[in-house]
FIZAVEX-89781 format. One record per residue (C-alpha): residue number from 1; residue in three letters; y, x, z. Coordinates in steps of 0.05 Angstrom, whole numbers, plus 5000, padded with zeros to 4 digits. Each point is the difference from the previous one (the first is absolute). Example, Ala and Ser with C-alpha at 12.3 -4.5 7.8 and 13.67 -1.06 7.14 Angstrom:
BEGIN
- tivo:lovo:c2:c1:c3
- 1:ALA:4910:5246:5156
- 2:SER:5069:5027:4987
This chain:
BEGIN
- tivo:lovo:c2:c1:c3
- 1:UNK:8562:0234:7770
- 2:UNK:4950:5050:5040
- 3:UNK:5018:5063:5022
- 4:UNK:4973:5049:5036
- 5:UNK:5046:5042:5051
- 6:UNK:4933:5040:5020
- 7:UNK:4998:5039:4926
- 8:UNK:5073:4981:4987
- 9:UNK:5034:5031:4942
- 10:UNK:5056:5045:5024
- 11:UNK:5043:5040:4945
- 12:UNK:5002:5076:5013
- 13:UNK:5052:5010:4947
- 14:UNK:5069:4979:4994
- 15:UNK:4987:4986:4930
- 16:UNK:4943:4941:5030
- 17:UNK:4956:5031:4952
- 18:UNK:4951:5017:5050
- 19:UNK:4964:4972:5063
- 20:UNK:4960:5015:5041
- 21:UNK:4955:4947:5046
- 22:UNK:5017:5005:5064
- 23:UNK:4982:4948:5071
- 24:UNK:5063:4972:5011
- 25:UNK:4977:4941:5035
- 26:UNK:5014:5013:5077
- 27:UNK:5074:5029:4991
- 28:UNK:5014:4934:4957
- 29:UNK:4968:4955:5047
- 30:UNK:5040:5038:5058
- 31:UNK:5065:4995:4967
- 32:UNK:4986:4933:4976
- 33:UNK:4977:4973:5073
- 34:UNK:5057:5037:5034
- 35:UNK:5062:4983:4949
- 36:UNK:4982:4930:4968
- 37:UNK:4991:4937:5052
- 38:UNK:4960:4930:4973
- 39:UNK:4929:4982:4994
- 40:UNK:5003:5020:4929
- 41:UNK:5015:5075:5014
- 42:UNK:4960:5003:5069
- 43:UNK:4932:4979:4953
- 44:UNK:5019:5041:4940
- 45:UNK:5006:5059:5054
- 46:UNK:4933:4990:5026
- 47:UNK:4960:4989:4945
- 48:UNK:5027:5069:4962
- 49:UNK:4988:5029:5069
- 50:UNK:4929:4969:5006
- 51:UNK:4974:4992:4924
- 52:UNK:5042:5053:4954
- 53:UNK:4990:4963:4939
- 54:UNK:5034:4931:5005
- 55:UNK:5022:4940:4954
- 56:UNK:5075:4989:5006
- 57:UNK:5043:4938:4989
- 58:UNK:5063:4994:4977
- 59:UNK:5034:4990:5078
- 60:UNK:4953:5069:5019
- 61:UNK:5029:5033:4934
- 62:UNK:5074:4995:5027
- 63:UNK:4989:5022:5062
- 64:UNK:4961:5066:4973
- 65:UNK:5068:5003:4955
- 66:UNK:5051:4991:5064
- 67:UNK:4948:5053:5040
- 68:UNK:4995:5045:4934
- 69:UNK:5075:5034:5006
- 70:UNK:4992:5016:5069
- 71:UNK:4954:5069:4975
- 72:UNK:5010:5058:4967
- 73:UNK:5016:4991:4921
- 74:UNK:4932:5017:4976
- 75:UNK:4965:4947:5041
- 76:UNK:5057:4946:4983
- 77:UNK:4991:5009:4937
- 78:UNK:4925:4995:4989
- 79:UNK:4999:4939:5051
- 80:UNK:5056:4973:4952
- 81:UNK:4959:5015:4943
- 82:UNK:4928:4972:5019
- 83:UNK:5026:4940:5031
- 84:UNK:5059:4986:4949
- 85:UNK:4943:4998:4929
């Protein structure tokens, strides 16, 4: 799956009826380089932080799920969403 945290879609309403693209690539690398050891989440950190839009695997999909409650709701949940088709 390819996604891109660069134009990421973040819900603006509790209801998750409507986003709004927003960069969110160099807070989720950060948080992902500075909460999740392993080679798998040191790479998956730099290439968001480097490229934006990025293919995942499934080992780079549970780490963005173990990162993903550490925001705020909205961003948990659209992470959750995108990642979680």
């Amino acid at each position: 799956m390819k996604v891109n945290f660069k134009e990421f879609p973040l819900f603006t309403s509790i209801k998750r009826d409507k986003t709004e693209k927003v960069d969110i690539s160099e807070v989720l690398a950060n948080t992902i380089y500075m909460n999740v050891s392993g080679v798998v989440a040191h790479s998956l950190a730099m290439r968001i932080y480097e490229q934006g839009e990025v293919e995942l695997n499934e080992k780079e999909i549970e780490v963005l799920n173990k990162v993903a409650d550490g925001f705020s709701c909205s961003v948990a949940d659209s992470i959750k969403a995108v990642i979680n088709v």
